[in-house]
C-alpha positions in Angstrom: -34.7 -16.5 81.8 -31.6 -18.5 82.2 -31.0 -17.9 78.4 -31.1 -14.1 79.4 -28.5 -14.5 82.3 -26.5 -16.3 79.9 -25.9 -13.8 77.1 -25.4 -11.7 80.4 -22.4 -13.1 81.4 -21.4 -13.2 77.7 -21.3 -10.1 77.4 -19.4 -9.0 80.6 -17.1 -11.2 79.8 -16.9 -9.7 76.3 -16.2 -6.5 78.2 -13.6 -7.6 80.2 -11.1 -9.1 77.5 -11.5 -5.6 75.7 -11.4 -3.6 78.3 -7.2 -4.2 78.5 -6.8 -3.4 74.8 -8.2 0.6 75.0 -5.8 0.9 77.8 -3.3 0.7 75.8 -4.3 2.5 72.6 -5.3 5.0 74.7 -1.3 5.2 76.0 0.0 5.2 72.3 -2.3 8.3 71.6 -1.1 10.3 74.4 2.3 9.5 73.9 2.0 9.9 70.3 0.2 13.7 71.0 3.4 14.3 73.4 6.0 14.1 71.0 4.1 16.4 68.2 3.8 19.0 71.0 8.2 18.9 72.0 8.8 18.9 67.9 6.5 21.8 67.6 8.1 23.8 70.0 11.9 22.7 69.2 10.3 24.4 65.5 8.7 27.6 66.9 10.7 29.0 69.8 14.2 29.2 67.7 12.8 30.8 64.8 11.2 33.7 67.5 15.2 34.3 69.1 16.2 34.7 65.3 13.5 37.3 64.5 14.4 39.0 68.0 17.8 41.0 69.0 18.6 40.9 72.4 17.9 43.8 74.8 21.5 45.0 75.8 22.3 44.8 79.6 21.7 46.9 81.8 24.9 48.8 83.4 25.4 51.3 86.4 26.2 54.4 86.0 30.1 55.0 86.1 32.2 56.2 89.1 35.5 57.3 89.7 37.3 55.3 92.7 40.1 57.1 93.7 43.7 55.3 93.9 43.8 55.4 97.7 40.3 53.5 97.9 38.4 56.8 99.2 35.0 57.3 98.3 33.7 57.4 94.6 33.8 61.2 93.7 31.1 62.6 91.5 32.8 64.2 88.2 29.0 65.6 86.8 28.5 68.9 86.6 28.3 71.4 89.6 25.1 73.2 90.2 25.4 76.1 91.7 22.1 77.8 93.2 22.1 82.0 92.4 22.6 84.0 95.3 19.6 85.2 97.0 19.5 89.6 96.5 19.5 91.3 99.8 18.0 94.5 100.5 20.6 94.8 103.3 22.7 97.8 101.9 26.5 96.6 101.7 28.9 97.3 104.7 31.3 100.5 105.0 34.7 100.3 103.8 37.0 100.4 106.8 39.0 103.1 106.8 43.0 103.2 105.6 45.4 102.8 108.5 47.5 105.7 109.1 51.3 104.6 108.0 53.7 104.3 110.6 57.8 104.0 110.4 57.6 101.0 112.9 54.4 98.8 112.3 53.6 97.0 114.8 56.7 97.9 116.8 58.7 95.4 115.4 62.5 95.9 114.7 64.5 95.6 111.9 68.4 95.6 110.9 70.1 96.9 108.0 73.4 95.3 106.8 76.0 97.7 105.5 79.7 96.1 104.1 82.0 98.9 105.6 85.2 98.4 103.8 88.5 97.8 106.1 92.0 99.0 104.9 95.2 97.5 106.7 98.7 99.4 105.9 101.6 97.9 106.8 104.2 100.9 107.9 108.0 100.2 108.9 109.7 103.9 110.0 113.8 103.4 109.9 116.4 105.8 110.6 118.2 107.0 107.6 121.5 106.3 109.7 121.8 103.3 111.3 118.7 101.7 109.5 117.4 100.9 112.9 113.5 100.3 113.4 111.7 103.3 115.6 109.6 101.6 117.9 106.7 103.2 120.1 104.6 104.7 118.1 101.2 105.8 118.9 98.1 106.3 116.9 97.7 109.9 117.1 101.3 109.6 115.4 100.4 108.7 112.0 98.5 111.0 109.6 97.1 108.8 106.8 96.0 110.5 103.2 93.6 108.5 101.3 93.4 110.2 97.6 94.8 114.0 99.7 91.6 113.3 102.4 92.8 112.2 105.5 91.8 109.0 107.3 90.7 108.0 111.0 93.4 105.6 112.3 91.6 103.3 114.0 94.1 101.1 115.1 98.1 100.5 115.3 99.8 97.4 116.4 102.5 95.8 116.1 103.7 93.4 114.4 106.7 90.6 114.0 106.2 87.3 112.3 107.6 85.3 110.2 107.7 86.0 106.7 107.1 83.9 103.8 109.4 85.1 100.4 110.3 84.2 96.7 113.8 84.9 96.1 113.4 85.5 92.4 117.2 85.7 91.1 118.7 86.4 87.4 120.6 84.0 86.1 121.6 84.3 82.7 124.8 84.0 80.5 125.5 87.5 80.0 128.5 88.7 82.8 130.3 86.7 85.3 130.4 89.6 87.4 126.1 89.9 87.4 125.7 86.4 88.4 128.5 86.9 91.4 126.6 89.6 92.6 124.1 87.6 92.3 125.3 84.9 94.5 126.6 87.2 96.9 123.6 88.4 97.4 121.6 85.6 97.5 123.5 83.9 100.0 123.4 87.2 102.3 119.5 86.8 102.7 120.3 83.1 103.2 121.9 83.7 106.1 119.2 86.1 107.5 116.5 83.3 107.6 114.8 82.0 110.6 113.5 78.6 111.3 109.9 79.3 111.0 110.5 81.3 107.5 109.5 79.8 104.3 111.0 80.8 100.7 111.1 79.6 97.3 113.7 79.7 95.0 113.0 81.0 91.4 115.1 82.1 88.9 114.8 83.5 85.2 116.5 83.8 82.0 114.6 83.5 78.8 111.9 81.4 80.7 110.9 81.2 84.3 112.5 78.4 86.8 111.4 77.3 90.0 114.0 75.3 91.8 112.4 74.9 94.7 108.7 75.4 96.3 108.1 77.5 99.7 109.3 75.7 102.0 111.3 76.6 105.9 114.1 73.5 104.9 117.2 75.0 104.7 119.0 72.4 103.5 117.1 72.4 100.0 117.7 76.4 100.0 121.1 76.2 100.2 120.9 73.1 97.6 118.6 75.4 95.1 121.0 78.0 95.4 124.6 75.9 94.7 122.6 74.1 92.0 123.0 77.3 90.0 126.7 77.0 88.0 126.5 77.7 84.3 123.7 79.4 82.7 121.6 78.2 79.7 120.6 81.6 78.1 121.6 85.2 77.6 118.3 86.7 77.2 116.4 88.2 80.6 113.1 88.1 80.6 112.6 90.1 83.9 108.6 91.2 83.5 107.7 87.8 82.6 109.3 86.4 85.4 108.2 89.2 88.0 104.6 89.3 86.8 104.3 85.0 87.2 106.1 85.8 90.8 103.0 87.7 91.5 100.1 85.4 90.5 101.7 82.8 92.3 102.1 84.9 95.3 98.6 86.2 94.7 97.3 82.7 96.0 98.8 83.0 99.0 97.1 84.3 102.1 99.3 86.9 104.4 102.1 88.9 103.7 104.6 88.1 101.0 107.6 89.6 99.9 109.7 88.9 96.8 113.2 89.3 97.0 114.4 90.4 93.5 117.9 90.0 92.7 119.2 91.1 89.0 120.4 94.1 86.8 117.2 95.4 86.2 117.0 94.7 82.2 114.2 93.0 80.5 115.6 91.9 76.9 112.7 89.6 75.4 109.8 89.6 78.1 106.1 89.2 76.1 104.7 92.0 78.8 105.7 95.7 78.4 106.5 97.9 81.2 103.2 99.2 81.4 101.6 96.1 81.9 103.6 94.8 84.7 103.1 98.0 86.6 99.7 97.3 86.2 99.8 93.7 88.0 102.0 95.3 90.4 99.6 97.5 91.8 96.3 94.9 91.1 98.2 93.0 93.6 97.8 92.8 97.1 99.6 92.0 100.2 103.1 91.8 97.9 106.6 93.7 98.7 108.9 93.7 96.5 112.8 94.2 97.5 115.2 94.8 94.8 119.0 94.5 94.9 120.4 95.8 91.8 123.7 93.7 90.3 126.5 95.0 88.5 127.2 98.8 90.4 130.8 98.0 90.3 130.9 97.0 86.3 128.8 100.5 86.2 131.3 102.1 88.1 134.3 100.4 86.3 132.9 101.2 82.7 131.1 104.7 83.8 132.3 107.4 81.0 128.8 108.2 79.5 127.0 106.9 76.8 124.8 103.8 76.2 126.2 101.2 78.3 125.1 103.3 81.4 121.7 105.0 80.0 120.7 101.3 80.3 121.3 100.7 83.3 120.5 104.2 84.9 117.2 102.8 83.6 117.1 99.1 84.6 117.6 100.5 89.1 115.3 102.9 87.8 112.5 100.0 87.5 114.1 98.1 90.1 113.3 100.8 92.2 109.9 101.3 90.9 108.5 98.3 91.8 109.5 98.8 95.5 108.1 101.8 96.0 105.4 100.8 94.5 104.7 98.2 96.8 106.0 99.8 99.8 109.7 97.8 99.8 113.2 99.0 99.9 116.2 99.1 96.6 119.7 98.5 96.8 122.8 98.7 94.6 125.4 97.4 96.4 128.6 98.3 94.8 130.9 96.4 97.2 129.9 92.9 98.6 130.6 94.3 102.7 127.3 96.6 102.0 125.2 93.6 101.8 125.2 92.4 105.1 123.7 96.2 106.3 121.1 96.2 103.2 119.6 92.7 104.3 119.3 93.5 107.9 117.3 97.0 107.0 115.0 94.6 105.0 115.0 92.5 108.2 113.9 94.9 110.2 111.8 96.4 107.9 109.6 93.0 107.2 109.8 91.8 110.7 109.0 94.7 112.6 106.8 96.6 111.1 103.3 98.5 112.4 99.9 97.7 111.0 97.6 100.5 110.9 93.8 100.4 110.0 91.2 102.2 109.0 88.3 103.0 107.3 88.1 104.9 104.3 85.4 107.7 104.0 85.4 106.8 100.2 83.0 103.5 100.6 82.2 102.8 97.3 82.9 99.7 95.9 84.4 100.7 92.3 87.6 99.0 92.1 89.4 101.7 91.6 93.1 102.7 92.6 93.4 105.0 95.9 96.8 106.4 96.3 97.8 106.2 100.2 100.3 108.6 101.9 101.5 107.4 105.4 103.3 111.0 107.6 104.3 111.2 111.2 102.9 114.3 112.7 103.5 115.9 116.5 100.6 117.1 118.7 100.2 120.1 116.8 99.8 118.3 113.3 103.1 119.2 112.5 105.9 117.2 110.7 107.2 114.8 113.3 110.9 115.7 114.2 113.4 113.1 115.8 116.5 113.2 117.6 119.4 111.6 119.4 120.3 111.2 123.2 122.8 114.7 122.6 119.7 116.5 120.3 121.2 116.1 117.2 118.6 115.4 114.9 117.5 112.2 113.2 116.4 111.8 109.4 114.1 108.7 109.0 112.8 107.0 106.3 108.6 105.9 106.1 107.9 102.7 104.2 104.5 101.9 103.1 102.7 101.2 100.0 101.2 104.3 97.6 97.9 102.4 97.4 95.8 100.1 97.3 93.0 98.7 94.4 89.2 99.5 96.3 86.9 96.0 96.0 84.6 95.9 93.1 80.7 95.4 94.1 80.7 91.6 92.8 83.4 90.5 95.1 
């Protein structure tokens, strides 16, 4: 029995020391089975990601934000649903309005360009070269192209005037350029303070000594300036027709005072041509004294000498009437103080008539003007003196006038 406890507590004691030791193996083993299981799986998994591509992400759909941050607009298409057929038959046509002048009663205006025509009209006695004064209206007959014309209007009128004194001075006769001076100086002395004139003069080429201007102080200076002539040669359309474009520019009434014989020796325009400018140009009078009457007179026997000049006042005198201005040929210096003041009074005092022409259309083509003084009856006017005596007179006016062009 006690032998039997004996190898009892042997054996528990036996089971104790040993008990320790499978602890611990049984550690080692599990740690040992861990580590296989990580290798195994470091082995499998990467070899699976190899053999399989990745599924691409998933995006939204695209929309289209506007600039301004509105709401996304949908750009797919449109779907439009069919109309629905009605059995409801279609509605009547209404029926056409009945057209009227006047819809609606409203009002509308229609703008027509009525051309205006002004005539300036001095009427001096033959005589005494004295302005008539008083005239009426009802006076003045006015023949557009042989029709006659309404006068609307008369006034009168007396301003000051604004002039080119456009003098020859050329080395061809001591006894032209005194006449010339003479002559000059006589409208000098006819100036008024509010008056403005330039000085121009011309031989083979065109000179301006002085611009328009009411000093008469650098007149007087323009006009002494002029002692000894460069050229022979006078170039008289040239001069006359750059007179006119330069005059053209000016607003108003201008007059030219043109003071020479009357020849054109070398000009580049022909006769024709400066007639032409003459007329295309408005608002111009042109005044001629002729020089050298007295060498005419002195020399007079026929021949060439005086066919020449016969025809050199003959275009002096052309281009005044043409433009509705008065020519002179002085033969004596005492005539020019009369001559001047009939230009006076014919430039200062003067009427103004206007009216409209029944020809309106706007062609641009030349009417020729005639200006008459008529009675009651439509007769020729007739004038006379305080003892009944009667009185010739003289009408001044231009011939025409150039009608305005549709693009003006």
């Amino acid at each position: 029995m006690s032998i039997l406890m004996t190898s009892r507590s042997r054996i528990r004691r036996t089971l104790r020391s040993r008990r320790p030791a499978q602890d611990h193996s049984r550690l080692l083993r599990t740690a040992l089975l861990a580590a296989l299981a990580l290798v195994a799986l470091a082995v499998v998994f990467p070899a699976a990601r190899a053999q399989t591509p990745a599924a691409p992400p998933a995006t939204p759909p695209a929309t289209q934000t506007p600039d301004s941050g509105g709401p996304a607009v949908d750009n797919g298409p449109m779907i439009i649903p069919r109309k629905k057929e009605s059995d409801e038959p279609p509605a009547p046509v209404a029926p056409a309005q009945p057209k009227i002048k006047n819809p609606g009663g409203a009002t509308y205006s229609i703008r027509v360009d009525v051309p205006i025509v002004n005539v300036d009209v001095s009427v001096i006695l033959d005589k005494t070269h004295q302005f008539v004064p008083g005239l009426t209206a009802d006076r003045f007959l006015v023949l557009e192209d042989g029709v006659e014309q309404k006068v609307d209007t008369v006034r009168m009128a007396q301003t000051p005037i604004t002039a080119v004194m456009l003098l020859e001075f050329a080395a061809n006769s001591w006894y032209l350029i005194n006449d010339m001076r003479n002559a000059s100086a006589s409208f000098f002395n006819t100036l008024r303070p509010d008056d403005y004139v330039a000085v121009m003069t011309y031989d083979l080429q065109t000179h301006i000594l002085s611009d328009f201007t009411n000093n008469k102080q650098i007149i007087a200076e323009s006009l002494n300036s002029l002692n000894i002539p460069a050229f022979s040669d006078t170039d008289m359309f040239d001069a006359l027709y750059q007179t006119l474009d330069r005059t053209s520019r000016i607003e108003g009434r201008k007059y030219i005072i043109l003071i020479g014989s009357g020849r054109d020796t070398f000009s580049k325009l022909t006769l024709d041509k400066i007639l032409a400018k003459v007329k295309a140009t408005p608002n111009v009078t042109i005044f001629t004294i002729g020089t050298g009457a007295l060498l005419n007179e002195m020399g007079r026997g026929g021949g060439m000498a005086e066919l020449n000049y016969l025809q050199a006042q003959n275009q002096l005198k052309t281009f005044a009437a043409m433009t509705g201005g008065l020519s002179f040929s002085p033969i004596f210096q005492g005539e020019l103080p009369d001559d001047f003041a009939q230009i006076n009074n014919s430039i200062r005092n003067q009427y103004v008539l206007t009216y409209r022409p029944t020809n309106p259309a706007n062609d641009g083509s030349y009417r020729k003007i005639k200006v008459l003084l008529v009675d009651n009856e439509g007769h020729p006017l007739q004038m006379q003196d305080e003892k009944g005596k009667p009185l010739k007179y003289s009408i001044v006016a231009r011939d025409g006038y150039n009608a305005k062009r549709a693009v003006e």
